[in-house]
C-alpha positions as CSV (number, residue, x, y, z in Angstrom):
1,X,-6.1,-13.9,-1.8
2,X,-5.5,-13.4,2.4
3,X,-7.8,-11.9,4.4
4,X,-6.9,-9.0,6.6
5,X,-9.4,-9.1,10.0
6,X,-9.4,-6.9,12.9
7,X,-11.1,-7.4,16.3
8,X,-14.4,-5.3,16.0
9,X,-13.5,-3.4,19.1
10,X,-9.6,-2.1,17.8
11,X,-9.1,1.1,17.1
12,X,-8.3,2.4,13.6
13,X,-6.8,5.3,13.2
14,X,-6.6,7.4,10.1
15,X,-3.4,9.6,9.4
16,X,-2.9,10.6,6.1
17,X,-4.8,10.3,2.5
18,X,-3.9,11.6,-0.9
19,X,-3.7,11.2,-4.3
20,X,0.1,10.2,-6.0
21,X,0.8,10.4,-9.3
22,X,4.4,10.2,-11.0
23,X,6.4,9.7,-14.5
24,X,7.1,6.3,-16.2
25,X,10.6,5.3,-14.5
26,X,9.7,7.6,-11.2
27,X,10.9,5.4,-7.5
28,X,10.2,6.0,-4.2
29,X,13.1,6.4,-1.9
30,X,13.1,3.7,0.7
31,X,10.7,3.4,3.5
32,X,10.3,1.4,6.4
33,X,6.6,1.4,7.9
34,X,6.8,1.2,11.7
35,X,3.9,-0.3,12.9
36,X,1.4,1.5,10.4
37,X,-0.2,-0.4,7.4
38,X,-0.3,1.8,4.0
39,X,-3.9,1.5,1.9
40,X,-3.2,1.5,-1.8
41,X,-5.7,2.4,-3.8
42,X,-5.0,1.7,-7.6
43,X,-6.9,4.4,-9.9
44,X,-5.1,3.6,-13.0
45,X,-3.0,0.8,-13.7
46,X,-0.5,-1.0,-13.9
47,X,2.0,-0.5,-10.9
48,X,4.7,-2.6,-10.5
49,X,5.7,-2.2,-6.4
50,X,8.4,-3.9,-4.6
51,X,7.1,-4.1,-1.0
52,X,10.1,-5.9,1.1
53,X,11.3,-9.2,-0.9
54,X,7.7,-9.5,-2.8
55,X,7.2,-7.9,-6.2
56,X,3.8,-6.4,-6.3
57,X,1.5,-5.4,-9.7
58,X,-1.4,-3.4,-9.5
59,X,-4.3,-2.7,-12.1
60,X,-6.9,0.0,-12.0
61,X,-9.7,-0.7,-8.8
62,X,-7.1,-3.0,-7.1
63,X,-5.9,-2.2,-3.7
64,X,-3.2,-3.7,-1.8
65,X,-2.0,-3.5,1.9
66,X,1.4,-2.6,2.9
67,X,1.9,-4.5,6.5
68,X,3.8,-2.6,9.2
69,X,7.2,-3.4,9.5
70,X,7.8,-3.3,5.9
């Protein structure tokens, strides 16, 4: 598994939180993250992501990273 570190003294800033839900056979439209990361936080599993050319699966408690410019 990678690492992600950040220098102690950068600033982190929070935006947005919630909690998603959706359908078997539900997609997101397509999004582009300019310079932001996205924290996933899987509660109940499995999702199966596409995150720019990598396929992604999530179980329940595992939580993935979604760099910026992706």
């Amino acid at each position: 598994m990678d690492s992600l570190m950040f220098p102690k003294n950068q600033v982190v800033t929070f935006m947005i939180g919630g909690n998603f839900s959706a359908d078997a056979g539900w997609k997101h439209k397509l999004r582009y993250h300019h310079g932001d990361y996205e924290l996933i936080i899987c509660v109940k599993g499995p999702i199966n992501l596409l995150v720019g050319d990598e396929t992604v699966t999530l179980n329940a408690n595992d939580i993935y990273i979604v760099p910026p410019y992706t």
